[in-house]
N, C-alpha and C positions, 0 to 999 in steps of 0.2 A: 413628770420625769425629773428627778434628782440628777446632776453632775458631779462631778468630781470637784476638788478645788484646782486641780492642775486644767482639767479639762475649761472649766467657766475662765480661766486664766486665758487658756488657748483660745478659745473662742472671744474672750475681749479683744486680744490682741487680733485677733483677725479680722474684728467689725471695725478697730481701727484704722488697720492697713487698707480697709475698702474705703473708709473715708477719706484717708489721705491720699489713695488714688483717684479720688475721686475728683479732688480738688487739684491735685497737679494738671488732671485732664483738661480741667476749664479752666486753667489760666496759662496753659501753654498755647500754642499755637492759635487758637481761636479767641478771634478779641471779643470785648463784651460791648456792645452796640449801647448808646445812650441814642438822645435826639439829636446833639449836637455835638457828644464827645463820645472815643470811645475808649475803652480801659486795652493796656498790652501788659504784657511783661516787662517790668524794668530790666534793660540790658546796659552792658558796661559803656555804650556809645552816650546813655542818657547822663552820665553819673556829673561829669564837666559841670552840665547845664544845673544837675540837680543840687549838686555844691554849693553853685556860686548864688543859686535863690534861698538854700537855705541860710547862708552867711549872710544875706542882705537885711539889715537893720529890720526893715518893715515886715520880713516873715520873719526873723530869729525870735523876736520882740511876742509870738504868739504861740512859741513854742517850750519845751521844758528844755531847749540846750543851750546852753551859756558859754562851748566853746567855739571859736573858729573850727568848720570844716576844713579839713586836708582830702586831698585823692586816695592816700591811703585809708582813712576813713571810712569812705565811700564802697573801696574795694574792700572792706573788711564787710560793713553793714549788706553787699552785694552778696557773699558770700555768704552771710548769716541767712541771708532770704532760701539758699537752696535746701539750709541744712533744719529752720525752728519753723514747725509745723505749726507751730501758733500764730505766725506772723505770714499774711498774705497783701504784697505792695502791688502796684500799679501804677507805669505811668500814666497819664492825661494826656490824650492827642485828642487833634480835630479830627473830622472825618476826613481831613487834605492831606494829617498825618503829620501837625504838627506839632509838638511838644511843648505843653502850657504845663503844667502842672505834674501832682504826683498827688496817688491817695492808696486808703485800704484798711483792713481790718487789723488789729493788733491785741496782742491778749486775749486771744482767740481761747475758750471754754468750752469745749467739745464736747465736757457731760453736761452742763447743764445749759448749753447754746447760747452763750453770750460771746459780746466782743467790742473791743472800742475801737472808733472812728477817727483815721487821721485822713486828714486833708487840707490840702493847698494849691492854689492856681499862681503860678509864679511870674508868669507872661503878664504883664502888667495892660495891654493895649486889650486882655479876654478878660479883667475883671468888671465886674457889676454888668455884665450884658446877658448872663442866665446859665455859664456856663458853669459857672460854682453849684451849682442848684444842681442841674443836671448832671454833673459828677456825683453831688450827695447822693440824685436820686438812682440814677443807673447802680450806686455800689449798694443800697440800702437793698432796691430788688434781686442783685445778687446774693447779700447775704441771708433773705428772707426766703427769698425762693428757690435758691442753687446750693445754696450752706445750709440751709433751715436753722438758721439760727432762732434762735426765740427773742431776743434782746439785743439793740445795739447802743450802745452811748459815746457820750463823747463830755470829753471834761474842756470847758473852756475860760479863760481869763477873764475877769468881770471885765476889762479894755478893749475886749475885741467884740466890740458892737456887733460889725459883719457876720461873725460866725453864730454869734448871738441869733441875729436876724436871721442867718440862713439854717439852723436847727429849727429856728419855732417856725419858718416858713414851708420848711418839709414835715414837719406833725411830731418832734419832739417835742418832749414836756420835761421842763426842768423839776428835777428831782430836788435839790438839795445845793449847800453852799458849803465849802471847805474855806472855813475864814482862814486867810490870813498865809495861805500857803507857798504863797510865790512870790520872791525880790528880787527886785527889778527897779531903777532908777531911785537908789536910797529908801525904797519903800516897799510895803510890804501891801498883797494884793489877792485875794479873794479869788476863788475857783468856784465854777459854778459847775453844777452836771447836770446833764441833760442822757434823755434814752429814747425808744421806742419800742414797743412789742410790737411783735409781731402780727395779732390781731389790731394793734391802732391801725399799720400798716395797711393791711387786707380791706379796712372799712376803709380808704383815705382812696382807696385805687379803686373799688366798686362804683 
């Protein structure tokens, strides 16, 4: 059966809108369950908290923003999450409901099922105890099994050993090196990538 071009046109846009219904559904109201954390909705009460971890030397240092956060900032980036269907964030609570961190998918590729990985535990007294892992791995089964994405990566600083450790400890495999891409204390520093498909995934979890 042949379509039209206007018809195949209407009909893309509609298997979009079912996908992006699809995805407001699972990140509204219903949290996403880890072992030890669970993902919500970033809302405007988290933004304070989420601010002032990312302005602290020790996360800025592992990220690509080089200015001081404002609240207006905050509330702008809040703002962007209801409206770029490519970007799905998440805070980081315990199962007690308390706010460590923030993570999620960003550069979200809907035709050919990719996406990159940001994540941070901010709460300083919840790092190296398993729950960085567990946030990896609770978003990676969402994006695998509730986005079907095919691909997820994440670009990381050759300096951040940690995040280093915790991609090759959840079954990424480093792709590749972006010499020389990032300065940072008079110096110039190396990005590494790392990924995962979706099939490594499925064998890691059998």
């Amino acid at each position: 059966m042949k379509f039209s071009g206007d018809l195949r046109s209407r009909i893309g846009r509609t298997t979009l809108k079912n996908e992006f219904k699809k995805e407001e559904d699972l990140v509204g109201d219903k949290m996403i369950q880890g072992k030890l954390i669970r993902l919500r909705a970033v809302e405007k009460e988290d933004l304070k908290q989420l601010r002032d971890w990312r302005n602290e030397p020790e996360i800025k240092k592992f990220t690509r923003e080089y200015i001081e956060l404002s609240m207006q900032n905050q509330m702008q980036w809040l703002e962007s999450l209801a409206k770029d269907k490519n970007t799905i964030m998440f805070a980081v609570e315990t199962k007690k409901g308390k706010l460590i961190g923030c993570t999620g998918l960003t550069y979200i590729d809907w035709k050919n099922r990719g996406a990159e990985v940001s994540i941070y535990i901010g709460e300083k007294r919840y790092k190296g105890r398993g729950y960085g892992t567990d946030t990896l791995k609770t978003l990676m089964d969402y994006g695998f099994r509730e986005l079907n994405m095919h691909m997820l990566f994440g670009e990381i600083f050759e300096y951040n050993k940690a995040n280093i450790g915790l991609f090759e400890k959840c079954g990424f495999k480093r792709d590749g090196v972006l010499r020389q891409r990032l300065y940072r204390d008079d110096k110039y520093w190396n990005s590494i990538f790392y990924s995962i498909l979706k099939g490594e995934w499925k064998t890691q979890k059998s």
